[in-house]
N, CA, C and O atoms as CSV, one atom per row, in Angstrom:
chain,resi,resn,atom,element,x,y,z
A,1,UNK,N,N,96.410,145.804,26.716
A,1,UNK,CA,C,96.525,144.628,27.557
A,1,UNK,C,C,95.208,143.842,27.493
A,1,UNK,O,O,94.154,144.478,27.485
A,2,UNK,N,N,95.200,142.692,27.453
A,2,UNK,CA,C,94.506,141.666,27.439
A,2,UNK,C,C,93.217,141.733,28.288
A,2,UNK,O,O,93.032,140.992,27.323
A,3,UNK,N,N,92.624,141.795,28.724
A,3,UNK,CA,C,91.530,141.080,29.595
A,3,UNK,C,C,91.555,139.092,29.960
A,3,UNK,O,O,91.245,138.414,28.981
A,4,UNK,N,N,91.726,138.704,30.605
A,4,UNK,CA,C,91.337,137.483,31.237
A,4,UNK,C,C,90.575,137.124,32.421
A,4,UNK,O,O,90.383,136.266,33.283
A,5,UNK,N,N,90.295,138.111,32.036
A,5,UNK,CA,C,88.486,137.927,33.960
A,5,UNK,C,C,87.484,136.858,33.508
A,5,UNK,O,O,86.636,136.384,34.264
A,6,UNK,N,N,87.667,136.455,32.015
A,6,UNK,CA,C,86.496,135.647,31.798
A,6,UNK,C,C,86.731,134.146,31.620
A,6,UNK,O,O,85.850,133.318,31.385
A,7,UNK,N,N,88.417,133.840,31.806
A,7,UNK,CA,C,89.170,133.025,31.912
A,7,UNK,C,C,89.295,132.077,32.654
A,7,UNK,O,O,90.254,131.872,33.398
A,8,UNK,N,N,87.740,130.996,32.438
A,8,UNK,CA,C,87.897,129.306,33.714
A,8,UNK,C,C,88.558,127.777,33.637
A,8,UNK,O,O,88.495,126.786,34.365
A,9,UNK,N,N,89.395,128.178,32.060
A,9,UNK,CA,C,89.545,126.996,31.650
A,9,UNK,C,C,91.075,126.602,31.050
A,9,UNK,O,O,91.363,126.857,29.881
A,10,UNK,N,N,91.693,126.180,31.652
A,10,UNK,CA,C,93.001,126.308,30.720
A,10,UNK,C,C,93.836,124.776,30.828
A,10,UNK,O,O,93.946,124.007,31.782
A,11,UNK,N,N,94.403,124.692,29.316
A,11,UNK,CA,C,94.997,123.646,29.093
A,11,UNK,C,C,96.828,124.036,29.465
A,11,UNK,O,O,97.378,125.098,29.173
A,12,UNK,N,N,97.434,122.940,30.111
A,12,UNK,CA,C,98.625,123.253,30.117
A,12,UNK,C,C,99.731,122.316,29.061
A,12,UNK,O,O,99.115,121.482,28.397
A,13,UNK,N,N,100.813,122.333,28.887
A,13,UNK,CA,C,101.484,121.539,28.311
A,13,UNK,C,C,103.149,122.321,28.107
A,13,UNK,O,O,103.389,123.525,28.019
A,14,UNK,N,N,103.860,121.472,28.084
A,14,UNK,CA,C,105.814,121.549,27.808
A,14,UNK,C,C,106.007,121.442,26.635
A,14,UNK,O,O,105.222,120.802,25.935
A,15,UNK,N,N,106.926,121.948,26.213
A,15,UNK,CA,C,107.505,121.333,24.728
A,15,UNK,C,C,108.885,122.003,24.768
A,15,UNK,O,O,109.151,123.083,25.296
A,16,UNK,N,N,109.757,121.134,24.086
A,16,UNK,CA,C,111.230,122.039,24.205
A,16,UNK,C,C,111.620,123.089,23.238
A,16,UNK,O,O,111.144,122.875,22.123
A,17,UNK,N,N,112.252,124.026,23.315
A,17,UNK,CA,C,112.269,125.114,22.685
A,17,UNK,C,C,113.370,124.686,21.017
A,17,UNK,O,O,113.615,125.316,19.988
A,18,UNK,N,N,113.647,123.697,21.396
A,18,UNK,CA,C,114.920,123.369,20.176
A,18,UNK,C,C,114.973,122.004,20.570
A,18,UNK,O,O,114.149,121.584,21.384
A,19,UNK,N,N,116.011,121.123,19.998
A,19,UNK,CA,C,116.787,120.058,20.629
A,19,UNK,C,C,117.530,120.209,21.692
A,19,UNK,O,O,118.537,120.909,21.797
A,20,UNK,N,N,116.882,119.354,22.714
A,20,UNK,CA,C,117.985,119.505,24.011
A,20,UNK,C,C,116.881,119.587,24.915
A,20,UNK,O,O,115.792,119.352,24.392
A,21,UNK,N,N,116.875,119.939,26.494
A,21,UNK,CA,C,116.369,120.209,27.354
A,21,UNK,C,C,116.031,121.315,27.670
A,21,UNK,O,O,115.839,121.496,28.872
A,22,UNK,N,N,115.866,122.268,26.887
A,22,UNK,CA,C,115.205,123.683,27.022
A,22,UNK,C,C,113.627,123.633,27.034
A,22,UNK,O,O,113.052,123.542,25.949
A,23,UNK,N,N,113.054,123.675,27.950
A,23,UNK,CA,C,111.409,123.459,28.102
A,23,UNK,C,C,110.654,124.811,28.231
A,23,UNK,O,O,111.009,125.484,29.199
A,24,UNK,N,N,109.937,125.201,27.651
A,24,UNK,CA,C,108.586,125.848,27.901
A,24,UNK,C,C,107.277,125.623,28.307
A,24,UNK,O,O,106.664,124.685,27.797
A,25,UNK,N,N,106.858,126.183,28.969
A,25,UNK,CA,C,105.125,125.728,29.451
A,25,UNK,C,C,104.402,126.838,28.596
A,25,UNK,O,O,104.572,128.057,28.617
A,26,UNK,N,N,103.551,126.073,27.844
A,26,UNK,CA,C,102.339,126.945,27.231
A,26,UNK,C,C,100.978,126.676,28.145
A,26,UNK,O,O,100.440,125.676,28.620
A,27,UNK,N,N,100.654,128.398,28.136
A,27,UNK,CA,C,98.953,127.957,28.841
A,27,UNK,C,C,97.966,128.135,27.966
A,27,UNK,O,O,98.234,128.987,27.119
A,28,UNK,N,N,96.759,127.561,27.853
A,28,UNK,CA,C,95.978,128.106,27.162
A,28,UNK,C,C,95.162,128.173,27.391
A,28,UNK,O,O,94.814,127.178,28.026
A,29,UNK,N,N,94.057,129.203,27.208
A,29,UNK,CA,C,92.479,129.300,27.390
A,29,UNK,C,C,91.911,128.405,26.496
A,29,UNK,O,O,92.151,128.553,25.297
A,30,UNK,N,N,90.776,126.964,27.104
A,30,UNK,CA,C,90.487,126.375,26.333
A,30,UNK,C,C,88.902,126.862,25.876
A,30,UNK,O,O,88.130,126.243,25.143
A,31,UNK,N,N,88.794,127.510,26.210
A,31,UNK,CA,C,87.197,128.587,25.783
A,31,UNK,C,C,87.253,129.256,24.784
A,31,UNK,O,O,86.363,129.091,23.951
A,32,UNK,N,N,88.382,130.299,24.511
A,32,UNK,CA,C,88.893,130.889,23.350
A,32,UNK,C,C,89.796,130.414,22.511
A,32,UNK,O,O,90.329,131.059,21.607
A,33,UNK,N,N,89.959,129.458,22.744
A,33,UNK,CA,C,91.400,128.761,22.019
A,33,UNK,C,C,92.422,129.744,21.774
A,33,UNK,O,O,92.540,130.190,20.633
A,34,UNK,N,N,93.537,130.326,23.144
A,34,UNK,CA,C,93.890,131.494,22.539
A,34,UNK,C,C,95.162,130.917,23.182
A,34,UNK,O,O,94.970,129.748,23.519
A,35,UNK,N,N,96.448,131.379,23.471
A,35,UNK,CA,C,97.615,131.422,24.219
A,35,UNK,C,C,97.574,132.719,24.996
A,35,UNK,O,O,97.380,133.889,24.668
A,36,UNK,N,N,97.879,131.975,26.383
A,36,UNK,CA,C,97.626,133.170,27.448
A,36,UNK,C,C,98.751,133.821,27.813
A,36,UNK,O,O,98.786,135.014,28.114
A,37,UNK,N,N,100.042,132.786,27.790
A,37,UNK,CA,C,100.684,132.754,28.840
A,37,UNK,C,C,102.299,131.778,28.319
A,37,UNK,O,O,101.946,130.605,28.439
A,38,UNK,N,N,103.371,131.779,27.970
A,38,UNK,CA,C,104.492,131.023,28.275
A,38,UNK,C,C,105.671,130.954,29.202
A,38,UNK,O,O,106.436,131.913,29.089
A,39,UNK,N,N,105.895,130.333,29.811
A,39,UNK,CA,C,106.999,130.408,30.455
A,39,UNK,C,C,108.022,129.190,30.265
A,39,UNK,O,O,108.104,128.105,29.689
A,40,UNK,N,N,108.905,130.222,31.284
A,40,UNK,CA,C,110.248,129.533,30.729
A,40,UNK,C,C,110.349,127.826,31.628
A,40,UNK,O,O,110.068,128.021,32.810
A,41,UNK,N,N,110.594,126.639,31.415
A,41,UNK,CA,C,110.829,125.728,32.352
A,41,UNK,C,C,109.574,124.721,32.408
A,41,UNK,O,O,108.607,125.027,31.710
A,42,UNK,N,N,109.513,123.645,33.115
A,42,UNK,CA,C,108.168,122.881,33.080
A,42,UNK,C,C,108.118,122.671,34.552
A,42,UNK,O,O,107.804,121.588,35.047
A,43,UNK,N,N,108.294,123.258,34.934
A,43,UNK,CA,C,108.301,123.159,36.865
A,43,UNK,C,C,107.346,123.483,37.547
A,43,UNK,O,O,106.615,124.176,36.841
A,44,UNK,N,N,106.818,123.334,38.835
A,44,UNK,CA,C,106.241,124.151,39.793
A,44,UNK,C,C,105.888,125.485,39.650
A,44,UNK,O,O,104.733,125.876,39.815
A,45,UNK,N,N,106.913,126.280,39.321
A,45,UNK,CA,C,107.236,127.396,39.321
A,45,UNK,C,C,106.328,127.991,37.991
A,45,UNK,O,O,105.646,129.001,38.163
A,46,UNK,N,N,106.348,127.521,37.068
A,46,UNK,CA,C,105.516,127.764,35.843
A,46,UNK,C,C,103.983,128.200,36.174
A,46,UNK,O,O,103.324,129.116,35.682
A,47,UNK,N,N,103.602,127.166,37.251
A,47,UNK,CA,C,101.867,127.922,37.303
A,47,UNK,C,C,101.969,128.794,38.345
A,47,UNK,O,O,100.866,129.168,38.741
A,48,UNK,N,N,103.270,129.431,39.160
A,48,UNK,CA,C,102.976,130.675,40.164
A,48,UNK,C,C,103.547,131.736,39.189
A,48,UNK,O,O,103.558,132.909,39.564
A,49,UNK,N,N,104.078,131.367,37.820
A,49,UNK,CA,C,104.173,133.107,36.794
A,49,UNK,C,C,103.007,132.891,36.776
A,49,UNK,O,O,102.268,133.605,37.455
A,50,UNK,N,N,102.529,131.934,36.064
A,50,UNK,CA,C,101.251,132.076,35.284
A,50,UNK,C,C,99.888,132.842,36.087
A,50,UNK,O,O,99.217,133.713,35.533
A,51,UNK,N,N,99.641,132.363,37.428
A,51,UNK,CA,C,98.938,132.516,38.361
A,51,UNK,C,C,99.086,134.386,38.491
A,51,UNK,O,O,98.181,135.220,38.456
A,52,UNK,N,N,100.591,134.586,38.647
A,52,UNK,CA,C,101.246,136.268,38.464
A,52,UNK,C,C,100.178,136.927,37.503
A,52,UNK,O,O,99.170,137.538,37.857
A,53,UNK,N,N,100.696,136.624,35.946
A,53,UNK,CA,C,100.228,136.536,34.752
A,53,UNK,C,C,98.762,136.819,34.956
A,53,UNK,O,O,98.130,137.814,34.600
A,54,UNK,N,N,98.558,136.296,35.271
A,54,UNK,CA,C,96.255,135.889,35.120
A,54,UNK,C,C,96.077,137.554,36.078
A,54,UNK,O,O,95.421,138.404,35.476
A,55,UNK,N,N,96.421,137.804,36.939
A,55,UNK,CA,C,96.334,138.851,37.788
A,55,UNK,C,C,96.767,140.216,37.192
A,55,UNK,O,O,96.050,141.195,37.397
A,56,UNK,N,N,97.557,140.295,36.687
A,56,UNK,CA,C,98.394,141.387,36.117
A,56,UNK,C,C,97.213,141.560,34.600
A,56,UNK,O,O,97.151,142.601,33.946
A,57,UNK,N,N,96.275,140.150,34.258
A,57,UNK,CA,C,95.587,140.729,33.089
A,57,UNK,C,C,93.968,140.846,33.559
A,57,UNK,O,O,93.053,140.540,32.795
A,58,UNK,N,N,93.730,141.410,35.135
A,58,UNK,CA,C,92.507,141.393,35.573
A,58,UNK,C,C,91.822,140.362,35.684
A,58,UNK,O,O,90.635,140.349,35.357
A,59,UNK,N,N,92.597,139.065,36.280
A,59,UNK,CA,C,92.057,137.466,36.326
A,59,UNK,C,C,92.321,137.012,37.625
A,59,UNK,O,O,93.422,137.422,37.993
A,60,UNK,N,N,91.745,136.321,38.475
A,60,UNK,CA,C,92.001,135.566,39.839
A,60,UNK,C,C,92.439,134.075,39.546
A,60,UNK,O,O,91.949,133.331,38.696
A,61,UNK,N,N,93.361,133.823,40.337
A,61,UNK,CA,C,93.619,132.345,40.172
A,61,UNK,C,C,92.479,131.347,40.685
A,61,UNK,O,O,92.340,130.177,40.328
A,62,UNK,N,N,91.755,132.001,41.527
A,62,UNK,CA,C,90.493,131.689,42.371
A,62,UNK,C,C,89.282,131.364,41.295
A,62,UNK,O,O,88.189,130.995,41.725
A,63,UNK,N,N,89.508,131.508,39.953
A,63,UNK,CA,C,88.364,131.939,38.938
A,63,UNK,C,C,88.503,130.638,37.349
A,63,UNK,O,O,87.700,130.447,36.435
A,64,UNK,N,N,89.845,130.004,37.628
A,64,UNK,CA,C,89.801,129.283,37.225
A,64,UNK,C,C,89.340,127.444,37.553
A,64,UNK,O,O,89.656,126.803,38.555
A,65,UNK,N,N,88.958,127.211,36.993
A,65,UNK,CA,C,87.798,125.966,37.131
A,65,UNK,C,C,88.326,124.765,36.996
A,65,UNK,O,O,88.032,123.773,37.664
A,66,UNK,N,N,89.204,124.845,36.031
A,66,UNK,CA,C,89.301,123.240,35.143
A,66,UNK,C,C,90.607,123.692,34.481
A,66,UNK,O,O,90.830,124.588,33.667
A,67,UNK,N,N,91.193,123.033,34.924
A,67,UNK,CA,C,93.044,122.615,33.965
A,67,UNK,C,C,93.000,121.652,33.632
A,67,UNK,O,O,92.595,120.758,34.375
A,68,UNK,N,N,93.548,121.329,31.890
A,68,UNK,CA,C,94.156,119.817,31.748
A,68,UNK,C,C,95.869,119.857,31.886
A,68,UNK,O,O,96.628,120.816,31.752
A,69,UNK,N,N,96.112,118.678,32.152
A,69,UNK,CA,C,97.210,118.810,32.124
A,69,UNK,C,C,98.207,117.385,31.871
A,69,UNK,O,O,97.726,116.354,32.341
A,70,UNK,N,N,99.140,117.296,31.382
A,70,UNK,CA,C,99.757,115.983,31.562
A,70,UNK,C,C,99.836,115.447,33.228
A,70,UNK,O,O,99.096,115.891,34.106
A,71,UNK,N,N,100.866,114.434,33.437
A,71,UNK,CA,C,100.619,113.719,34.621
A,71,UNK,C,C,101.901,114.430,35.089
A,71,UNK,O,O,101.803,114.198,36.293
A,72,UNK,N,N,102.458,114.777,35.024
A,72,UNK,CA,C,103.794,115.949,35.511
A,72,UNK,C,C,103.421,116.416,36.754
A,72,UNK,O,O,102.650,117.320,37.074
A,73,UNK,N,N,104.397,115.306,37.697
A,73,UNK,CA,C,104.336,115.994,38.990
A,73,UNK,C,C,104.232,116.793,39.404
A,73,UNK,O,O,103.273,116.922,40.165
A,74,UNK,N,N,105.154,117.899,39.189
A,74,UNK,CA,C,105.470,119.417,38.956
A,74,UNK,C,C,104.264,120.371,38.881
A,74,UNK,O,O,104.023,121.258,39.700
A,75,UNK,N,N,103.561,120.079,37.820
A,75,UNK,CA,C,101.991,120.131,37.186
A,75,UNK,C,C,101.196,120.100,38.317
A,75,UNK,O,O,100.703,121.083,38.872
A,76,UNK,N,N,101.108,119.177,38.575
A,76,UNK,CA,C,99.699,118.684,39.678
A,76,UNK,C,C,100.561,119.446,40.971
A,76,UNK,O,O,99.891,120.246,41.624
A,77,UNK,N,N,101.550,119.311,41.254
A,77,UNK,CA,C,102.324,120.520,42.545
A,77,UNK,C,C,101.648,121.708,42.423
A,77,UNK,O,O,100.881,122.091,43.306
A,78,UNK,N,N,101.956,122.633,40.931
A,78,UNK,CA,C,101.665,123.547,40.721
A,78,UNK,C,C,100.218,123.943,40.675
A,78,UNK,O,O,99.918,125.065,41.084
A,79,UNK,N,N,99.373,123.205,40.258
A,79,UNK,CA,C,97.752,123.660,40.069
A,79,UNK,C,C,97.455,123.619,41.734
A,79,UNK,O,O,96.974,124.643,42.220
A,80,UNK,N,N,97.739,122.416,42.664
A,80,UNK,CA,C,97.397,122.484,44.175
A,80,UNK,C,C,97.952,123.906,44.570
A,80,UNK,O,O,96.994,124.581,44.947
A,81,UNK,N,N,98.823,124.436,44.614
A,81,UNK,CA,C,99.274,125.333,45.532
A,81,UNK,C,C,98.920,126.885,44.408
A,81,UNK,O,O,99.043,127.984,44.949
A,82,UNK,N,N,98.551,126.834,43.076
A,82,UNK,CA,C,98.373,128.009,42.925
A,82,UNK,C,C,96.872,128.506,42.077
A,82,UNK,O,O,96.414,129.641,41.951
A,83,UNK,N,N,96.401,127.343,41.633
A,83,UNK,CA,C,94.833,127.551,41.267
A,83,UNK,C,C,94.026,126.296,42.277
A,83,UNK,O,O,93.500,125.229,41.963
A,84,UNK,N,N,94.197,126.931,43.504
A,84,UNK,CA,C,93.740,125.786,44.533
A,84,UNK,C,C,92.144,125.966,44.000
A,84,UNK,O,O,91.637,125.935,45.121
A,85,UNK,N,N,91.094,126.116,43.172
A,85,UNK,CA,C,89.506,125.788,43.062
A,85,UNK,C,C,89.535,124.770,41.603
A,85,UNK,O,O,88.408,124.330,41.372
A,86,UNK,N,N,90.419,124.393,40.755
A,86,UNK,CA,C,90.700,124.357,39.979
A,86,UNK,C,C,90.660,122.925,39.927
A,86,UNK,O,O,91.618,122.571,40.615
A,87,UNK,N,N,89.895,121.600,39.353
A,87,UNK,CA,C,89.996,120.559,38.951
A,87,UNK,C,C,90.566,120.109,37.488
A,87,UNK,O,O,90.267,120.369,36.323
A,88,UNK,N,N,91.662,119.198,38.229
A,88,UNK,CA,C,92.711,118.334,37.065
A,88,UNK,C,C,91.606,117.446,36.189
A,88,UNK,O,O,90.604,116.780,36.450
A,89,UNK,N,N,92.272,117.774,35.140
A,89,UNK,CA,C,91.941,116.978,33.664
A,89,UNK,C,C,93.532,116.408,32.918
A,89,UNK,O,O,94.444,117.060,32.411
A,90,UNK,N,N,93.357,114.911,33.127
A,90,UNK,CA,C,94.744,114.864,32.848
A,90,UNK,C,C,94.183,114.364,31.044
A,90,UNK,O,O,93.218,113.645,30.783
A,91,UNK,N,N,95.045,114.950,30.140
A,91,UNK,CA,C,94.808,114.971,28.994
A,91,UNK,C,C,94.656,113.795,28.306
A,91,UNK,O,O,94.897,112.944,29.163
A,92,UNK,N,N,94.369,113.151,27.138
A,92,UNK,CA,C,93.739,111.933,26.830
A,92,UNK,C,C,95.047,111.127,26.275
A,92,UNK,O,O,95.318,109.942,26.471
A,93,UNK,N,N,95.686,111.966,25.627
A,93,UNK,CA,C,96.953,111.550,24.774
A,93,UNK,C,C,98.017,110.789,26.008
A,93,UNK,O,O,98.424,109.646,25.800
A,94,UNK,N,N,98.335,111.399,27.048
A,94,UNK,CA,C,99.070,110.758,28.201
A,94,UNK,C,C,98.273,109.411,29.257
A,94,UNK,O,O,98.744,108.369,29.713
A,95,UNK,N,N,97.140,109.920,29.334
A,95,UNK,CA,C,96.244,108.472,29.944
A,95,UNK,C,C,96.572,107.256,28.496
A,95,UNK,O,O,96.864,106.090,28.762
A,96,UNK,N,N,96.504,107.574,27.530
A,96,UNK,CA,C,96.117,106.411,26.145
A,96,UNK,C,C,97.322,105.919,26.218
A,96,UNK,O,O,97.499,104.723,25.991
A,97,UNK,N,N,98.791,107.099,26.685
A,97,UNK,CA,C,100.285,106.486,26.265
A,97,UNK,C,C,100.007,105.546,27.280
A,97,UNK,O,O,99.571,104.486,26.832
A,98,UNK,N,N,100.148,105.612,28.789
A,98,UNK,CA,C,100.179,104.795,29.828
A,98,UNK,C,C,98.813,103.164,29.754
A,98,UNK,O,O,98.906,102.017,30.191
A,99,UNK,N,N,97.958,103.725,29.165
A,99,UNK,CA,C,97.268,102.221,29.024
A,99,UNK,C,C,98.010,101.627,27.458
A,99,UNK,O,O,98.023,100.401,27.358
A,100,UNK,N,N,98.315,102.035,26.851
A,100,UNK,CA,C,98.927,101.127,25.643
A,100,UNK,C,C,99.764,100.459,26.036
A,100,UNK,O,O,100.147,99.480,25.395
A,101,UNK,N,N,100.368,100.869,27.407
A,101,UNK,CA,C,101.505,100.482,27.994
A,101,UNK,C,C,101.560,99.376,28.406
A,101,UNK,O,O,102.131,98.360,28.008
A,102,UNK,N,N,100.736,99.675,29.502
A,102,UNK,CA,C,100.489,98.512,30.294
A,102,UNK,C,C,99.755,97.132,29.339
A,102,UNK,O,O,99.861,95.935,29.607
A,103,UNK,N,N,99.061,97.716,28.262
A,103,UNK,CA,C,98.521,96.839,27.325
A,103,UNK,C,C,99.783,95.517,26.744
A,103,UNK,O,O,99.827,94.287,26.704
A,104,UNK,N,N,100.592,96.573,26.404
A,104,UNK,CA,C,102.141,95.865,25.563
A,104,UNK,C,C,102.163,95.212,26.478
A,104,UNK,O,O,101.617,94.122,26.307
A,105,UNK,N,N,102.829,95.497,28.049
A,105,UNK,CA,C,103.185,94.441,29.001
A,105,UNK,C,C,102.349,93.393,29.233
A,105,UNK,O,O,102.958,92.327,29.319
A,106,UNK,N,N,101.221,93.321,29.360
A,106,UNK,CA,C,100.424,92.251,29.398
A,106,UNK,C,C,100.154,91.481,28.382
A,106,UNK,O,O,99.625,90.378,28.515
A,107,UNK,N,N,100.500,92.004,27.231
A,107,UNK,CA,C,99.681,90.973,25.692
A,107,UNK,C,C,101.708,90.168,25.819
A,107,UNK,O,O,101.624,88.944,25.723
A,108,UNK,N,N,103.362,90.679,26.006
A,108,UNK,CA,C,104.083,90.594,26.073
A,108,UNK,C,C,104.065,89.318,26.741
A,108,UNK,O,O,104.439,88.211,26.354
A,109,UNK,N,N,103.533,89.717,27.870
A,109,UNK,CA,C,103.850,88.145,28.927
A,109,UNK,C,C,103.119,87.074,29.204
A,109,UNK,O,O,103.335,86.061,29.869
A,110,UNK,N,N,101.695,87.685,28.230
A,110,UNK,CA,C,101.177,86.426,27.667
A,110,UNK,C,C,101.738,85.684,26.475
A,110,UNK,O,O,101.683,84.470,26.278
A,111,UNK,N,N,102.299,86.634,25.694
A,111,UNK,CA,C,103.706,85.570,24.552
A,111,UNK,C,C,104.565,84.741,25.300
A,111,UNK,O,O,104.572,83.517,25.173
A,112,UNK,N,N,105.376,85.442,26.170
A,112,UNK,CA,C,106.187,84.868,26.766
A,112,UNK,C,C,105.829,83.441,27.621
A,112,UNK,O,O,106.543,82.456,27.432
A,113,UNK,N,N,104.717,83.382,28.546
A,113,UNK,CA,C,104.541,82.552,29.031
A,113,UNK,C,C,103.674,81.236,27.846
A,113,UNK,O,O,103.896,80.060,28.134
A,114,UNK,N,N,103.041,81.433,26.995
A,114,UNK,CA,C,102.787,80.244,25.936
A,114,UNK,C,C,103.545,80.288,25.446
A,114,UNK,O,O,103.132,79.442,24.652
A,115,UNK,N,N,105.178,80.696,24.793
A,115,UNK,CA,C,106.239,79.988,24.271
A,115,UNK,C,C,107.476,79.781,24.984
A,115,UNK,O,O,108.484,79.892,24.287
A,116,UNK,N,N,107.676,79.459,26.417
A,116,UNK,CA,C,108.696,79.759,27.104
A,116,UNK,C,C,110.102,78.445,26.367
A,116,UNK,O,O,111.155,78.240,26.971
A,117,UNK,N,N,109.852,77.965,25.440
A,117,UNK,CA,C,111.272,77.463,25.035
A,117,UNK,C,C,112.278,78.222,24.284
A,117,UNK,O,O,112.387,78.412,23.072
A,118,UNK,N,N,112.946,78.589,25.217
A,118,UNK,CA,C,113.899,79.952,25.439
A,118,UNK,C,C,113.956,80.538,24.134
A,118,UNK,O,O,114.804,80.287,23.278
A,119,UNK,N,N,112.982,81.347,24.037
A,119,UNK,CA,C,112.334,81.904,22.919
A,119,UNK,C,C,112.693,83.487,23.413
A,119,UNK,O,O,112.127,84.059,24.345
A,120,UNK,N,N,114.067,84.218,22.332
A,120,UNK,CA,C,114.678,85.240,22.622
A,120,UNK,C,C,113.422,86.360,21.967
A,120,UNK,O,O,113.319,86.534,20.753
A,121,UNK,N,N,112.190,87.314,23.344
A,121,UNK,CA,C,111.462,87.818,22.448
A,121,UNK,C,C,112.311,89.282,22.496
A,121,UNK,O,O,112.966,89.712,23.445
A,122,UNK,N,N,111.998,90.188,20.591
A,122,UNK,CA,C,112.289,91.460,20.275
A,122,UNK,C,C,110.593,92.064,20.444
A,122,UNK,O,O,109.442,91.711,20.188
A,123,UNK,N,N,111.125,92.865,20.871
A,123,UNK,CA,C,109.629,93.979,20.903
A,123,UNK,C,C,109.634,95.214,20.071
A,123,UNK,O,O,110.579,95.971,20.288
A,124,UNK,N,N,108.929,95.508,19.327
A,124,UNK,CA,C,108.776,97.113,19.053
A,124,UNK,C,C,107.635,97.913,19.448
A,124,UNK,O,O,106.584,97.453,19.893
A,125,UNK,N,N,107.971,99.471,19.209
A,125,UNK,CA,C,106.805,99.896,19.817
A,125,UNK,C,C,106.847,100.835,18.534
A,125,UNK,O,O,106.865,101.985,18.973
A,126,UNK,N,N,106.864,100.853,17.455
A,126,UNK,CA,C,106.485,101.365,16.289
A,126,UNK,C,C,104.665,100.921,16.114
A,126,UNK,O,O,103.924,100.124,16.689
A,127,UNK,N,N,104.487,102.008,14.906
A,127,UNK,CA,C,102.687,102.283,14.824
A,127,UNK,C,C,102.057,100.975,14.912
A,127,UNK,O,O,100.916,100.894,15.366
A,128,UNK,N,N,102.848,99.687,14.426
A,128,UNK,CA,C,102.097,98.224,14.124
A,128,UNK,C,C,102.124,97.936,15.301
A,128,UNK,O,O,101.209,97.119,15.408
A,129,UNK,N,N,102.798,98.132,16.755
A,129,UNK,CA,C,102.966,97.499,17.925
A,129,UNK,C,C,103.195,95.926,17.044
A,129,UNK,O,O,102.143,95.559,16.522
A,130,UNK,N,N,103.990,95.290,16.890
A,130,UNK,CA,C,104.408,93.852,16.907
A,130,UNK,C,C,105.430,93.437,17.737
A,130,UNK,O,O,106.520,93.998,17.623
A,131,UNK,N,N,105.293,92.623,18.490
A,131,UNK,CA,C,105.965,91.488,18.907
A,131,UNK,C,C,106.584,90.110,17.900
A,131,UNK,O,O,105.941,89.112,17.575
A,132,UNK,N,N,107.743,90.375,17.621
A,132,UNK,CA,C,107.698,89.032,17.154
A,132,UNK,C,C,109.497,87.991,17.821
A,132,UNK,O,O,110.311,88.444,18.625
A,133,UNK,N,N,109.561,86.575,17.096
A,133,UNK,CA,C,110.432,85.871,17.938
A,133,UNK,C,C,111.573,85.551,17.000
A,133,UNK,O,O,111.271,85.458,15.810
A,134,UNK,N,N,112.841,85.366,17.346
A,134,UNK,CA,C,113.704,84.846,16.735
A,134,UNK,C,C,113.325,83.578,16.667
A,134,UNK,O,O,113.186,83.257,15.487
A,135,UNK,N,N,113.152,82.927,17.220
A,135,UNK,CA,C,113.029,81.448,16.760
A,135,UNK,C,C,111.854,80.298,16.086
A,135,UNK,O,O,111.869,79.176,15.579
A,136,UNK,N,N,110.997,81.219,16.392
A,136,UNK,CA,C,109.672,81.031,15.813
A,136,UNK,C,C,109.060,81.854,14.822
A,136,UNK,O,O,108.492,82.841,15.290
A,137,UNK,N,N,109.024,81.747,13.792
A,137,UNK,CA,C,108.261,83.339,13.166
A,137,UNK,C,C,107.001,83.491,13.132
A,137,UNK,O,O,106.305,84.444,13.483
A,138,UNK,N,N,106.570,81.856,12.404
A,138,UNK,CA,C,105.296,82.043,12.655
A,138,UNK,C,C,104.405,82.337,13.514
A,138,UNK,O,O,103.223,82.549,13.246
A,139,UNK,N,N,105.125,82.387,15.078
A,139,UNK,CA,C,104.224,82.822,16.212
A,139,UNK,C,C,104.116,84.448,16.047
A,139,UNK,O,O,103.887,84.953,17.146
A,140,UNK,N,N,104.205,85.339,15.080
A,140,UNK,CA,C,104.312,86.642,15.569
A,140,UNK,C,C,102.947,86.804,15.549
A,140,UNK,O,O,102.036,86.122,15.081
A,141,UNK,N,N,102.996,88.087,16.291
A,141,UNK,CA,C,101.562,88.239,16.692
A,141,UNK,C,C,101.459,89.264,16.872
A,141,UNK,O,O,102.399,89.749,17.502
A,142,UNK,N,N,100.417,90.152,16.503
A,142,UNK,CA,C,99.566,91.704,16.802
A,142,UNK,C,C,99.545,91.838,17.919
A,142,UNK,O,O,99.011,90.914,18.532
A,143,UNK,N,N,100.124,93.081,18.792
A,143,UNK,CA,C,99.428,92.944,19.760
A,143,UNK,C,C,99.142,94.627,19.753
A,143,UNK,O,O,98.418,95.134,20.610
């Protein structure tokens, strides 16, 4: 059996087990780069095995420091109520999705409002991010 007493740092994350809605939570020690821990589901419930887990391998939930984690409600439920010393790191890849976001919407409705002659706009969100117009082409634009 494992040892994890030396265990302050762990990354969390979901991924589905196949196609479909079958989810797993992976934990990981981000000190050792190791896998600690999977469970079944992306819920609440995932960091009180895990929390189980850490104990059963000579680890306190009290001892962990620093979780990253996506923005998953569930997530941030789970780290409050079961690694209560434990400060959120929400991971870079989910902060970058949500500002690209808001980026599109704003560079979007600045198109929209300098061509409002009922100018039908298509959007994509493929790697080029382009905006462009049916009725105008030459207005397309990077955004």
């Amino acid at each position: 059996m494992e040892d994890y007493s030396g265990v302050t740092q762990i990354g969390v994350d979901e991924t589905s087990k196949a196609k479909g809605h079958d989810y797993v939570s992976l934990f990981v020690d981000l000190g050792k780069k190791r896998t600690l821990f999977v469970a079944e589901g992306k819920g609440s419930q995932t960091m009180a095995a895990f929390a189980e887990d850490l104990q059963v391998h000579h680890g306190h939930p009290d001892q962990i420091a620093d979780v990253s984690i996506d923005m998953s409600p569930a997530f941030i439920k789970g780290v409050a109520e079961c690694l209560p010393k434990a400060a959120i790191t929400f991971d870079k890849y989910h902060i970058m999705k949500i500002i690209n976001t808001a980026l599109d919407e704003v560079n979007l409705s600045m198109f929209a409002r300098k061509y409002t002659t009922d100018v039908r706009l298509r959007c994509t969100t493929d790697v080029r991010r382009r905006c462009t117009t049916d009725v105008h082409p030459e207005y397309t634009t990077l955004v």
